[in-house]
Structure formats: C-alpha cells, structure tokens
N, C-alpha and C positions, 0 to 999 in steps of 0.2 A: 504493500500500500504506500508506504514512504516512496519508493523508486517510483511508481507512478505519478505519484506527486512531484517531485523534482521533476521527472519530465514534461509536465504537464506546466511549471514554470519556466521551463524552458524555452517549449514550443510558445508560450504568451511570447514572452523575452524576444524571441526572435521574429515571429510574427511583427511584433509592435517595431522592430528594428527594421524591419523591410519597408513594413508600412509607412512607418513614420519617420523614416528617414528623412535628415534636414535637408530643404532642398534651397539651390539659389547657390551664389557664388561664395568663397571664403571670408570676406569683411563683412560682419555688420554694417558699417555707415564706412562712406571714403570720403573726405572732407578736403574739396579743390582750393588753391587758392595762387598769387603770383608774387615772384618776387621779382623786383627790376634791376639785379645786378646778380649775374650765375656765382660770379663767387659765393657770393651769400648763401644764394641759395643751396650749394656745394657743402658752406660748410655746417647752415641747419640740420642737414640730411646727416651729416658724420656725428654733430653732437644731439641727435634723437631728438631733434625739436620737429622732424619732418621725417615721415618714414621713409619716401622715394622721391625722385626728379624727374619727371618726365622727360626733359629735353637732354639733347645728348652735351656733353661737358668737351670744350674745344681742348685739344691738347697741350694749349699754350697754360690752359688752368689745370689741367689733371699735372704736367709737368711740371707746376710751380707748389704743387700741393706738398707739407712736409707730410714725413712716415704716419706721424700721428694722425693725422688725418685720413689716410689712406686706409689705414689700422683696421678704422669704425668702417670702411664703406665697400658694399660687395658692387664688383665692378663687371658691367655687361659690355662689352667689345664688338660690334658689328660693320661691318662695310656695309652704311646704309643709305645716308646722308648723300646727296650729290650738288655739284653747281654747273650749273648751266647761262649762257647765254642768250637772250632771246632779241632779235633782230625784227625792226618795223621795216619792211622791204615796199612799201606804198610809192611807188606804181605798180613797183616789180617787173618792169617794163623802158620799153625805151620812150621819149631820150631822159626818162630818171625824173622828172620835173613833178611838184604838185602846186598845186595855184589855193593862196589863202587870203581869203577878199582879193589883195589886188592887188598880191605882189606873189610871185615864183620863188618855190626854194627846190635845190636841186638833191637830193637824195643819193647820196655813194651807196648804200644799203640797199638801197634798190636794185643793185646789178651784183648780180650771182655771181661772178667772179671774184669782185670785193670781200663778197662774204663768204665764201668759200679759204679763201687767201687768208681770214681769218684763222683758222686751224692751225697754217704756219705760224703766223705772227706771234701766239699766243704759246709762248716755253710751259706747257702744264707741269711740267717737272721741277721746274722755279717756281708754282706756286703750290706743290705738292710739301717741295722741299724746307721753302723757308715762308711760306706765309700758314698752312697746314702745319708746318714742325714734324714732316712727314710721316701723320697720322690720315693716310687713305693712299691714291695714288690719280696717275692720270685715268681722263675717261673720255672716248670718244662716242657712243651711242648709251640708248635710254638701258643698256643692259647691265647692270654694275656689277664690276667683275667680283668675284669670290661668293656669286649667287648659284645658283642652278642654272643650267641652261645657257651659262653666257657666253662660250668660247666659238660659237658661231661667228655671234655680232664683231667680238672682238676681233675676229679673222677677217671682218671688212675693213675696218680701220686700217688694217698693216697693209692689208692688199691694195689700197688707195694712198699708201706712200706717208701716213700718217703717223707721228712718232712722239714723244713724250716731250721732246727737246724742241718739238716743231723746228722751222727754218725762216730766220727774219728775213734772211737775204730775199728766198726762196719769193717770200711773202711781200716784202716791198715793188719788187719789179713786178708781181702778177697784177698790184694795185697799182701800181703806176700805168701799167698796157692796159689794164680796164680803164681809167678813167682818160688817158690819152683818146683811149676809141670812142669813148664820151663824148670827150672834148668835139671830138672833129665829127658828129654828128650835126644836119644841117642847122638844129635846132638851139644847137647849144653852140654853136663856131662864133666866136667870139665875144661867148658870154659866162664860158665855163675854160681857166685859163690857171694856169701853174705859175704864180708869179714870185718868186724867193722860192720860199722854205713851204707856202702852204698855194694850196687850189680854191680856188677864187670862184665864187657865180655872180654875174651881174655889180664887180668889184668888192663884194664883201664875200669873208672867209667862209668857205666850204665846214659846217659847225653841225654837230653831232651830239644831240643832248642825250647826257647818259644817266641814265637813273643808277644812281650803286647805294646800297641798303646800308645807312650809318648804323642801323642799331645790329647790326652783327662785325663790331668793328677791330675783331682781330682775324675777321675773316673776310665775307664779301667787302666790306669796304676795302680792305687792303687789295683785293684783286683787282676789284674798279678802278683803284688809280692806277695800279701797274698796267692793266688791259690800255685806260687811257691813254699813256704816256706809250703805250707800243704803236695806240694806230698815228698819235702826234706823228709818231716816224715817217708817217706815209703821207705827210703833210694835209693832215685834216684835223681840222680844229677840235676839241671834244669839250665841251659843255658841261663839267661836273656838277649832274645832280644830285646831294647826299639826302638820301631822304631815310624817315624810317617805313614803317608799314604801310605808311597812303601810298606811298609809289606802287603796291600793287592796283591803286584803282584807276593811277594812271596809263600803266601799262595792260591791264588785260579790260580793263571796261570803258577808255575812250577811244574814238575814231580813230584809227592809224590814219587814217587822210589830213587830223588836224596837225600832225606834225609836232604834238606834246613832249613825244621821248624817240630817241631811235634805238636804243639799246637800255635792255634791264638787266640784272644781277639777280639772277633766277637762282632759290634756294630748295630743293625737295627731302618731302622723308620719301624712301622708299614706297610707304603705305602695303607693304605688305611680304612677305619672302614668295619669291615668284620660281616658275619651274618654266612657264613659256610668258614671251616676250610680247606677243603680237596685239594685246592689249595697251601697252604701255606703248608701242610703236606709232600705234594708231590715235592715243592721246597726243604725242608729244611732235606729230610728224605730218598728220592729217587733217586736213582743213575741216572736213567733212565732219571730226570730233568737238569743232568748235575752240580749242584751245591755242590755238593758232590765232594771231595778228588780224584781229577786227571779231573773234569769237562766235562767229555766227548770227552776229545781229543783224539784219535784210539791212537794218539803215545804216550801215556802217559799210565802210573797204573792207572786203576780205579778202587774205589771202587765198591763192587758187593753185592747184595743184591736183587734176583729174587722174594722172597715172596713181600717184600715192593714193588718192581716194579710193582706185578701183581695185589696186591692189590690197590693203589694208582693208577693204568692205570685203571682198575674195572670202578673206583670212578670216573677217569677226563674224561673217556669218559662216561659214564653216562650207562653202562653197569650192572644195579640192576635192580629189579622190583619194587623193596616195599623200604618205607621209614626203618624198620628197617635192611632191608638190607645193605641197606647204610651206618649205621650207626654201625653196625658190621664190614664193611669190615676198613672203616677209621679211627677207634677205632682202631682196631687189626694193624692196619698200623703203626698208633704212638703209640702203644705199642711196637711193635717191634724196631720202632726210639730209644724209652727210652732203652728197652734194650740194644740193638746192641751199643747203645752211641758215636757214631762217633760224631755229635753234640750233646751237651749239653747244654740246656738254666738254666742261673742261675739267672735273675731279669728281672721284666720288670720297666721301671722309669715313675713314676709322674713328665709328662714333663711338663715345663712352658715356655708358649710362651710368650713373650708382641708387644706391640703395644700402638706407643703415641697415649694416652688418649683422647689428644686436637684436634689431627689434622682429628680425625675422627669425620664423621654424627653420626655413629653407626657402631655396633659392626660386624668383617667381617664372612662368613660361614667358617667354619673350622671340619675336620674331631673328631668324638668324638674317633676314636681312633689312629686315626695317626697328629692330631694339625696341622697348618698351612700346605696348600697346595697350588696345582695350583686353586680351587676355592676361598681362601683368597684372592690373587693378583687379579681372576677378580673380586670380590666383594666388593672389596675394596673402601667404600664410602668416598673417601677423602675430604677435606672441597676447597681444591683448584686443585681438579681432575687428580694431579700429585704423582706416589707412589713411596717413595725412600727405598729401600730395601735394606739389606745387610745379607748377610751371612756368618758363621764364618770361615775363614780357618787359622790354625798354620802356614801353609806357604806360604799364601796372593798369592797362586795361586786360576783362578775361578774353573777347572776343573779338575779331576783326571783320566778319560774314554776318550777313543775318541767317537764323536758323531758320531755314524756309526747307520744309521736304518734298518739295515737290521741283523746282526748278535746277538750271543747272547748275549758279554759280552759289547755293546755298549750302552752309559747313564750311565755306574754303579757306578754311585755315586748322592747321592742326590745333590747336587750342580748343575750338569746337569739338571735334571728332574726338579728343581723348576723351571725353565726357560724354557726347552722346553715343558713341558705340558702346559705351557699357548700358547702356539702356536699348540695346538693340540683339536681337536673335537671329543670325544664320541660317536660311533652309540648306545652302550645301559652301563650304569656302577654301581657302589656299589654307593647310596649317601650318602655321609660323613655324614650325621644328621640321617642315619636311616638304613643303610648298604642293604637297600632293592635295588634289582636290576630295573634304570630305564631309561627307553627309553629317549634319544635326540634326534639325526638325526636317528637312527633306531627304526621305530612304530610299533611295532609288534600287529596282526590285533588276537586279543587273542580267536575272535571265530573263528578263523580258525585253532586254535591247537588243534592236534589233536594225539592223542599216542595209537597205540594198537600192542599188540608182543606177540609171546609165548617164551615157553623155550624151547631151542633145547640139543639133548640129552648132550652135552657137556657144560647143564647149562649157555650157553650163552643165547642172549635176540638175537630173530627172528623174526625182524619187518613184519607186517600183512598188511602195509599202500601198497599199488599199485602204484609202480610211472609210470605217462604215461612215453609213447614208446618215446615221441619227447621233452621229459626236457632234460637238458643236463649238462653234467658235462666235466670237463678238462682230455684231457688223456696225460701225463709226454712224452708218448712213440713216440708219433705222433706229440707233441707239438700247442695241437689244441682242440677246446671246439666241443663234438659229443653227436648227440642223446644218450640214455643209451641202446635203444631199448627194446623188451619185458621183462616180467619176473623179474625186478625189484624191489624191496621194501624196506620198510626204518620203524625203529618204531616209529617215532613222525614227523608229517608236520606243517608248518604252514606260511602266507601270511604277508609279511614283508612290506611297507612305508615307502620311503626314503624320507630323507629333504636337499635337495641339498645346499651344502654352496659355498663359493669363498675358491680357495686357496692365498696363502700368495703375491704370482706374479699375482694374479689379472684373472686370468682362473677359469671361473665355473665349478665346479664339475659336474660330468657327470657319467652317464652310466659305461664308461668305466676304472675308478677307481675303484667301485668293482668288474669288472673282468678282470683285471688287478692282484689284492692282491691274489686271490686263485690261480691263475695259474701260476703266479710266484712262488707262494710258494708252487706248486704241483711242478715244474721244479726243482726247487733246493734242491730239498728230495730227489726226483725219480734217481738213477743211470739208464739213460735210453742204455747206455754201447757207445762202439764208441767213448773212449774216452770225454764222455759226460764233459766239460770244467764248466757246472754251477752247478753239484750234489758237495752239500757242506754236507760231514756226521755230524760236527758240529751239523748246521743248523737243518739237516734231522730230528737230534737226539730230539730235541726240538719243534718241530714244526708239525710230523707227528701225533701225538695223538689228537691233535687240526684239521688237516686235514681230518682226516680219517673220522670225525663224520659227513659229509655232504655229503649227496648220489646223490642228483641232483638239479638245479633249475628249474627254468620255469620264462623267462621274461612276464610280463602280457604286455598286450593292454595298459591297466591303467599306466604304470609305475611303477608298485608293483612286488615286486619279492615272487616269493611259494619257498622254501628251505624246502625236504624235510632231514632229516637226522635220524641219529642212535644214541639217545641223551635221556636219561629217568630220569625225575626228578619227580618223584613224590610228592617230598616235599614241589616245587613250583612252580608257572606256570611261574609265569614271568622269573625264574632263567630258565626255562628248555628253553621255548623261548627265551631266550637272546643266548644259544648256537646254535640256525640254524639261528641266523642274519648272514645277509652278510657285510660284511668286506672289507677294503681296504689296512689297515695297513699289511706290510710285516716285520715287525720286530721278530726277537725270544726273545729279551731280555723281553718281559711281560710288559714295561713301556709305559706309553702315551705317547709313540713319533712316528714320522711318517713324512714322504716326499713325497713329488707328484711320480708319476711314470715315469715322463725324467729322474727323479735325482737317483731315486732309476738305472737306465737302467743304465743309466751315469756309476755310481757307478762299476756296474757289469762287464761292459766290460772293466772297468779298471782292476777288478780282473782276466779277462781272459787273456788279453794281457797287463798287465801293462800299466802305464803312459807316454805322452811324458817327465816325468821329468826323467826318467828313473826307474823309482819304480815298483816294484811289490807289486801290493795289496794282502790285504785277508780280509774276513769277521771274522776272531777268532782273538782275543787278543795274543791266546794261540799261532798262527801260526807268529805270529810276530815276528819278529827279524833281524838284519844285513841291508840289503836292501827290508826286506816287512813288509811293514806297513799296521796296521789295517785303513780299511777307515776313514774319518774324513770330515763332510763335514765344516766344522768352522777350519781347518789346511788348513794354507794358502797354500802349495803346493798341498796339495789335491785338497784342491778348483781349483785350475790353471791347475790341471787335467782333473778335472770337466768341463769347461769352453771347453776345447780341446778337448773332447770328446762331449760334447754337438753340435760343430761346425762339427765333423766330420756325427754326426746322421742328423744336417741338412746337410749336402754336399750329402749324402747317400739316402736322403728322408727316412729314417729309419724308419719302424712302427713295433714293438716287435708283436710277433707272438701270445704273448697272447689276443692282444686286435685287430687282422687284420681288425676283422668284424666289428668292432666299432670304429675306428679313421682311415680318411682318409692320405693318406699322409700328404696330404697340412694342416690339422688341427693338426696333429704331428709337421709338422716343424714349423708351430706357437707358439704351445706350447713348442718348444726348444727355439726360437728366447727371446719367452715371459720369459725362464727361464734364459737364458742366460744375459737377460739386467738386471735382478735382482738382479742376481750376481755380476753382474758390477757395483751396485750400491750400492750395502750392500757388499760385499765382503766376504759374506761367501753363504753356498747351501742351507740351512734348510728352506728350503717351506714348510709350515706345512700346516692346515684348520683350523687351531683354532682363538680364540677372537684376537691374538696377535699377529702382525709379529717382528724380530728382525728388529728394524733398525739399529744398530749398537754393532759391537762387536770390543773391543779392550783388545788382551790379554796382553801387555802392560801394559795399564791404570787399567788392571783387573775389566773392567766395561762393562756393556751391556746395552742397550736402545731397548727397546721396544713402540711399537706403536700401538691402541688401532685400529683394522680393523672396518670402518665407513659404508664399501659397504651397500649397501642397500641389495644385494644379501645374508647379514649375516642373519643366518635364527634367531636369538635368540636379545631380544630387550635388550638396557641397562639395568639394574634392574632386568630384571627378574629371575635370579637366585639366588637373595635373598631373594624375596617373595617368589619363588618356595619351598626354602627350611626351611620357616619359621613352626615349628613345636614344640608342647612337648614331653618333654622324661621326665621319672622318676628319680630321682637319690637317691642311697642309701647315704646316707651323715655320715654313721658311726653304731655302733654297741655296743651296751653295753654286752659286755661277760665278764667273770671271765677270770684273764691267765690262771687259774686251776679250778676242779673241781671237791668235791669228790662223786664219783658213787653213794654214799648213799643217796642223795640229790638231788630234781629237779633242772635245772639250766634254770635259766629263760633268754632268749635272747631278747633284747630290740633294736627294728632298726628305723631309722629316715629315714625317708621319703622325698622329696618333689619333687615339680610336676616345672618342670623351661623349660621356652618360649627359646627355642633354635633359633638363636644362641646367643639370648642377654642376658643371663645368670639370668633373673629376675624369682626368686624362691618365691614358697608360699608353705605351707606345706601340705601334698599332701591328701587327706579327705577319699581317697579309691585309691582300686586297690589287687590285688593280692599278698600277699607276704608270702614266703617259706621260711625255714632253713629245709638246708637239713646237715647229720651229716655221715662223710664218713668214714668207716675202710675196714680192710683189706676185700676185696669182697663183703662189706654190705651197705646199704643205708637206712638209716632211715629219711622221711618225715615229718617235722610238718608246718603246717599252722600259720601262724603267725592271729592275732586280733588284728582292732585297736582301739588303748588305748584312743585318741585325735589326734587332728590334727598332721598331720606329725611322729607321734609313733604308733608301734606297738609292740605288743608283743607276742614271741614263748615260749613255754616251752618243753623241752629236759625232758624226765621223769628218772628217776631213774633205773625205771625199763630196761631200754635201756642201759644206761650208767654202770648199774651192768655187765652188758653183754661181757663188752669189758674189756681186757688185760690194764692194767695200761701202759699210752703213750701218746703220741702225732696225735691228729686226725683233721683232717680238716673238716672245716664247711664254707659251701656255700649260702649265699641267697640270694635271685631273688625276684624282683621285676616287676609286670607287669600290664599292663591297659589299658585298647580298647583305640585303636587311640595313644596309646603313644611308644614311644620306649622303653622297660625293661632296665635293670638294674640288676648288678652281684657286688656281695661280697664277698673275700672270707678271711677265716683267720685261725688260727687253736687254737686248746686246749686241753690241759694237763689232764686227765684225770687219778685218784688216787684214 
C-alpha cells in the first residue's frame, strides 16, 4: 500500500511537471535603456550595474580596457558588423548634369567609371588596419567573410582585380579618363574643365557632399575623412558632412534629384547568420528592393538597373531549376553590384559584445554572424531572472524609425528591432548557431514536399503539380478568398503544422491571422482601380515578389494547411519549404516585427481617412511630411488615434473583409475591446506573439520594460531555446602564411583548427574534418587539400608550379573548414606573390 502511494505521488509530480511546465523565455522582466558614451556603458556592464550591451564595443575601447575590467565581462567575438559606401548616381547617365531651379550641377557619381574606380582608391586595408585596430578585415560584397556560404562572393572580388590595398595610381587615371570623356561631351565642352588641382562646372569647383556619421567617431567618421581626402586626389572637391543619425533621413528618404548628399557612410549589423546570400544581394544591389538611391518612391529618381532586377527576382522567387543555376544567376547579380558601384562595401568589423560575467548561469545564444540579438534577451540565464540592458545612443534618444508594421521603412534602426523582436514569434527562421532554416510555430510536414516543373519556351519554370478545383486563394479584385477552379498548377507543394501561441493582449491565435496577412497584403499591392484608397505602390513594390510565389491553399480537417506555390530550391529542402509557409506578418520592412490584425486594421483606416487628431497618415517615411505622418504605434498621438479608431470598429461591429469567413462579428468586437484595454494600460499598440510583451515605455525616461509572457497557451517552455541551440561548429582560429611569396618556391599554408560547444565558447582542438585552401586570381581557382599535422593543425601546400603561373601581385586565398554535424568555417586573406 505505501509503494502504491509513492507512486501515485509521483505520477501527480510528474504529470503537474509536464503540464505545468513554465512556459515563455528565461527573464522575468528585461529592462531597456541608453547610454550616450560606450565607454560607460562598457564599464556598467563589468561592474553589474547593467547585465549586457547590446551594441558591439569598437576595438579601440575593448583595447584600452584594463584586466580588471575585462575580468567581470564575458566577451562575444563575431564578424558581423560591416561599412559600406552608398553613392547618389542621379542621372546615372550622360552628360552627368541635374538642373535645381535654375542652375546645373554636374554629378562625377553619376558615371560608373568614377565609381567603380572607387574600389581602387579606397586602401581597405589602411582602414582595417589603423582606423579598425585590425578588428575585422577588408570587404568587397554584401557577403561577410567568416559567414556560411561566403567564399563564392568572395571569388568575384579577386577575379575583378580587386584587392585589400586597392590601387591609387590604378584609380586616379581611371577618374581622370572618365571625366576627361565628360568633359568633351557636347554638353559639357567648355563648361566642365580641369583647371589647377581640381575640375570645374560652369567655373565653380566640381563639390561632393558627403555625409560621414560623427556619432561613430572612432570609426565611420575616421573613414569619411580618409575616403574624403583620397577622392580630393582626383581633384574633386568633397563637402564634409558630419552629421549624427538624421543623415540617415537625408540619404535614404530624400530625392536623389535634389542633390542633398552624394555619398553616405553606411553602417550595418548583419541582422542575422546567413547560409545563402541572395536575399541580402537583392536588398543591397537591386532597385527593385527599394533600398537603392531614391527607394522606391514613384515621386522621387530612382535608380534603375533591369538586368540586376531580373536576375535577383530569378533568385527571390525561386525561378531556376538546378542548383548551378542559381548560382550563376546570383553570382552575375553581385557582379554586376560590384560593377555598376552605387554601393560599395569596404570592411566588415570583428564585433565585440560583452556581458557581466557574474550575473550570468551561463553563456546567452547569440548569432555567429550578427552577435547579440532578440535570442540573447530570451536566453538570457540570469542569476536573479531580471535583464538590464542598454544600448548605445550619441543622443540618448531610444528610437530613430517610427514603429509602423506595416510599411517599408518602419523599425529601421537597430534600436527598435532589439526590443520588438523579442515581442515577436517565428513560423520558420535562419538559426543564429547554424544559419540552417528552422521550423517554430510553422512544421513543415517534409514528406509532403513535393517539386516537379518543366521549362517553358521563354525558359521560365512551368509547374506540373495539379492544384485541386476547391483550394483557394485571395483575389485583390473582388476583395475575397475563391476557389482557383480547374486547370491550375504550381511547381512545389507541401502540408504545413501550425502551433498556435497567445498574442500580447491575451487573445489566442487562430485561424484567422494567417488569413488575414496574405490578403491584406494581396489588397494593398493590387491597384484594384475605383479609386482603390489601400493600393500602397510603396508597399506593392516590396512585397509583390514575396506574394506572387503562393498559388493556393487548402485548409485541412486536421488543422494543417497544403500551400501549394511557384518556389524551387533545389539546394535545400527545408529552405525551399520555408517559402510556401503560411504567414501572418504584414510588414514590408523584412524585420521581426509584427501586430495583431485590429491594430494593423486600426492603423489603415487611419491612413485612408486620417485621425480624429487631425492627421493624415501614411505607411512611407518617404511620404511624410507637414501634417502626414508615418504610422507609429508607440507615438502617443498615434496611439490616441488608434484607440478612436478601435472604438469606432466596435461601434460598427466591423469585420475586414479578409477574414469575413472566419471571425464572427461579436469575436471581432472582442478582440477590439481586448485591444483596446491594453492600450489603456501600457499606452502604447504593439501587440506582438512573441516571449515578451512591453509593459512599459517611457520616451522621456528613455526606458522600456518588458515582461516575460507566462500563458500556459505559450507554445515554447522556459529553456528550451538554449538547449535547442546547443551545438559544435568548427573555427579557423588563424593561419600561418608568408605576407609574400616567391613563385619559385612551394608555400606551405599552416591552419589551426578547433572544434568549440556553441554557444559556451569551450574549445578543444579539432582531430579531423575537412579543410581546403583555395588560391584565387584573375578567372582561376586552384584547390589544395589541407592534412593534419596534430591536433588542431593542419597543413596545405600551394606548389610552385601554380604560383609560376601567375603575374607578380596580390591574390586572395580562402579556407574552409568542414565536418559532419558541425557548422564550417571560412578564412580569408591574401598574398603577395613575386
């Protein structure tokens, strides 16, 4: 009788422990806030006044820091951070001239040569070395080396003659033959004239205004003057603009026709550890993405560029057959980037994050190529379940974007995004430890993927798959979810598994938030005509390529959705099924952010009829101005918008036409009432689905409070996002090469190795695996296998006979590291060969 009794509290015990396991992320409350000098903030974090730093810590301050301080603080190491160049090329055409009122200015930027010639001018290696303190290295496209995936991109750079030390010489004469050909255009013949030291229009100096970001000023500022002082050499005047944060609204959201800046000092986080490129290619290269020079606004210049468009659309809708396909079109994509040069990337930085040492259990999950993120903040094992964060701002504001989740340029600024992705949920994402694409709340059922197409004569891909008569998709025109009827087909299907969470006001997710997100966002693409008040071309512009790839669904019995679509990834299954998940986020800006669909509704009919405060909204930054303001839903008059428009949708019994079949009235006007009091109580809109809701924002105090969501409805337990991501990866930890080498001679290449338990950085030296030095010139690629010597070394040798081969210069050399179950590993560097 006793043994049946102990077991019988046992089975409760365990029972109650499955059941009621705690669910939601590791801190109870995380509490944001800024500091306006990183030292500071640096040395908070080492004496436990602050548990972590979000931003990464320049080298110039990690190097000046004594032991003592070092002691207290666990330090994250990533190549994540990048800088880039971004070029107003307005005309982009001959003869270079733009007319303002009623005088002509003549534009060097505008001629691709000039800014290609850029590449030389610019020594990356001089500002890798002494303005970096040689924490990162050079960078020539959007792929930043010691990522996944990146030794492609890196093999165009070398093969276009491109090299860390660049060539002034190289670069002064290729700018001088351009603008000489300028010159003697009939347009410009004796009004565009080389006279002394600089180049003349219309007798005043040919002037370059450059925007270089003062509040990073042991970094981008230091390169803006150097970059200045290299094109002075080319006799053109440059205009230093020191500005802090507003120069982003100079540069990405006025008219390149007005001639306000010609050059910015572009600073990026990664935003994520990436395994393929061709998204990033296609933000930073393709007009068509909108983030390109004049961004997509009808009223504005845009830059134009049809081949990269059609290649990089190819790519993001999944439009190849074969994996070298792919790899052709995205290659020739960012080659043509390099060329054409409107951006240019010149470093990526070896960013260093810390975290006091003491107040942690252990160490938090962190991207390996973008450092600290929103799964830091939930993973964050603290010793007293409370996380006090800070991050840097020069002018102690928290925000620099409006929070709008529905347009493009809304979040843009990492400040935002640290905080609202922790309020945000994942149906399928890249995992920081391993950049492979992985299922959350969307399970993709993988034997039901399925891909079969031919090619039609216009080399497009002609899906084979049969969709039945009664799936259904959204039609813009009708404003209504319809059979597809006969004769359909799509080239990849497959049966998708939702895991239903709570959102942030306390309403379970349901059905009808993913159909909700596509038909909203088929609505606001589609000019369906009539005056149509929600087609946003903004929007349209960014969101249709995304759209277009899903041909119909099918709700099951089961609660599982079939999505078939037009999406071909042969290179990987899980990546090719993550593009026919179903969706709810309506955002174009690409960040993890996201709001219930009252709020997002809210939102929109504010922008068709304006606010009781009397405002007119819009969803573009760009369209903002006077009395229209971009949405916000953390701006208190936005919010009191929001509020009044929520009241009006329950007065109305309002149910948006996307979702008629699936939300009755009365559960709509609940779910306003439900939004509504939430608002009332936190004072701002952002209802997300993620681990975290805000409970307090004060732009004032420049502080936020967050609160760790306990629902039992949260589908993901405490913890387990840490063990989930607990994993090895290899790391190259260094490289024994000559700076030089003479051809007569083998050059023997010596790489170290180790094998380190992510994310808690505990290294042993790595006993096998795969390792490669590959040796790049112009057009050529030579292979050698590396052998190893003892634990953690290996050794390549580069033959002679190879190295006779090549022209006396400078070549880059890449290796790779790789081994079943672990993540690889890239290096790259280059050498002198004589």
């Amino acid at each position: 009788m006793k043994k049946v009794s102990v077991l019988c509290v046992m089975l409760v015990v365990l029972f109650s422990a499955v059941v009621f396991a705690e669910k939601g992320p590791m801190p109870d409350k995380v509490y944001f806030d800024v500091r306006m000098q990183q030292e500071v903030a640096v040395r908070d974090v080492a004496a436990g006044n602050l548990d972590i730093y979000m931003n990464s810590v320049p080298a110039s301050i990690m190097n000046s820091l004594p032991q003592s301080i070092l002691n207290n603080l666990e330090v994250y190491s990533v190549p994540s951070g990048s800088w880039s160049l971004l070029f107003n090329p307005v005309p982009n055409e001959p003869p270079y001239t733009v007319k303002i009122g009623n005088k002509e200015y003549f534009n060097p930027l505008a001629i691709q040569e000039v800014r290609f010639a850029m590449n030389f001018l610019i020594n990356r290696q001089y500002i890798v070395d002494e303005i970096q303190q040689g924490a990162g290295g050079p960078m020539f496209t959007v792929a930043t080396p010691g990522q996944p995936g990146t030794q492609p991109y890196i093999e165009i750079a070398a093969n276009m003659g491109l090299t860390p030390e660049g060539n002034q010489e190289l670069a002064l004469e290729m700018i001088e033959e351009a603008m000489t050909k300028a010159a003697n255009l009939p347009e410009n013949r004796g009004r565009l004239i080389k006279q002394g030291q600089w180049w003349t229009f219309d007798g005043e100096p040919v002037t370059l205004k450059f925007l270089i970001r003062v509040d990073d000023p042991e970094g981008r500022l230091k390169s803006g003057r150097y970059i200045a002082d290299q094109i002075e050499k080319a006799g053109i005047k440059v205009e230093r603009l020191e500005r802090d944060r507003s120069a982003i609204t100079t540069a990405y959201y006025s008219n390149p026709a007005d001639l306000e800046w010609h050059i910015y000092t572009e600073g990026w986080g990664a935003g994520a550890t990436r395994k393929y490129w061709h998204h990033i290619v296609s933000q930073m290269y393709a007009p068509w993405y909108a983030n390109m020079p004049g961004g997509g606004d009808p009223a504005h210049w845009n830059y134009v560029h049809e081949e990269i468009d059609n290649l990089t659309l190819k790519v993001y809708s999944g439009n190849f057959s074969t994996e070298e396909e792919y790899w052709d079109a995205i290659l020739r994509a960012t080659e043509l980037g390099l060329e054409d040069s409107v951006r240019i990337y010149i470093s990526y930085q070896q960013d260093y994050y810390v975290a006091n040492k003491n107040n942690y259990n252990r160490r938090v999950v962190y991207g390996l190529g973008d450092g600290l993120n929103q799964w830091s903040i939930i993973t964050s094992d603290t010793k007293n379940r409370e996380l006090r964060v800070t991050q840097y701002s020069a002018q102690g504001v928290l925000f620099m974007s409006a929070w709008d989740p529905v347009g493009t340029n809304g979040f843009n600024d990492t400040f935002s995004i640290n905080i609202a992705s922790t309020m945000y949920d994942y149906g399928m994402f890249e995992s920081p430890a391993s950049a492979d694409i992985t299922p959350a709340k969307i399970i993709p059922r993988l034997d039901t993927l399925d891909t079969k197409f031919e090619l039609g004569e216009d080399g497009e891909l002609v899906g084979l798959i049969e969709v039945p008569e009664d799936a259904i998709k959204f039609d813009p025109f009708t404003k209504q979810w319809v059979n597809v009827g006969p004769g359909l087909t799509s080239i990849s299907v497959c049966t998708y598994d939702i895991v239903y969470g709570v959102w942030n006001n306390g309403v379970s997710e349901s059905l009808a938030d993913y159909m909700f997100g596509p038909a909203y966002a088929w609505d606001l693409s589609v000019d369906s005509g009539s005056g149509d008040t929600r087609y946003d071309p903004t929007y349209s512009t960014s969101m249709m390529p995304t759209l277009e790839v899903e041909v119909a669904r099918k709700l099951n019995p089961d609660g599982s959705i079939t999505v078939w679509f037009n999406y071909n990834f042969p290179v990987d299954h899980m990546y090719l099924a993550s593009w026919g998940a179903p969706w709810w986020n309506v955002s174009a800006s690409n960040q993890p952010v996201g709001v219930s669909w009252e709020i997002v509704e809210a939102l929109t009919r504010l922008v068709e009829k304006g606010g009781a405060s009397g405002r007119q909204y819009t969803f573009s930054a760009t369209s903002a101005g006077g009395n229209v303001y971009e949405v916000d839903v953390i701006e208190p008059v936005c919010v009191g918008d929001i509020k009044v428009e929520l009241q009006k949708m329950i007065d109305e019994k309002y149910v948006p036409v996307y979702i008629k079949d699936y939300v009755t009235p009365e559960e709509a006007v609940e779910r306003y009432r439900t939004s509504l009091n939430f608002i009332n109580k936190h004072n701002h809109a952002y209802i997300g689905n993620g681990p975290f809701l805000m409970e307090r924002y004060d732009p004032v105090g420049r502080f936020v409070e967050l609160t760790a969501v306990r629902d039992e409805r949260y589908p993901f337990e405490r913890g387990y996002w840490n063990e989930y991501f607990e994993t090895t990866r290899l790391n190259i930890d260094g490289i024994d090469l000559a700076f030089a080498a003479l051809a007569a001679i083998d050059l023997p290449v010596y790489i170290h190795v180790s094998e380190v338990l992510y994310p808690y950085d505990t290294a042993t030296p790595a006993e096998g695996g795969n390792v490669e030095v590959a040796l790049i010139a112009l057009g050529n690629k030579w292979t050698f296998k590396a052998e190893p010597e003892a634990a953690g070394l290996f050794l390549a040798t580069i033959p002679s006979s190879v190295l006779m081969t090549l022209e006396p210069g400078t070549y880059s050399v890449v290796v790779t590291a790789t081994s079943e179950g672990a993540i690889p590993s890239t290096y790259s560097t280059s050498i002198i060969v004589y």
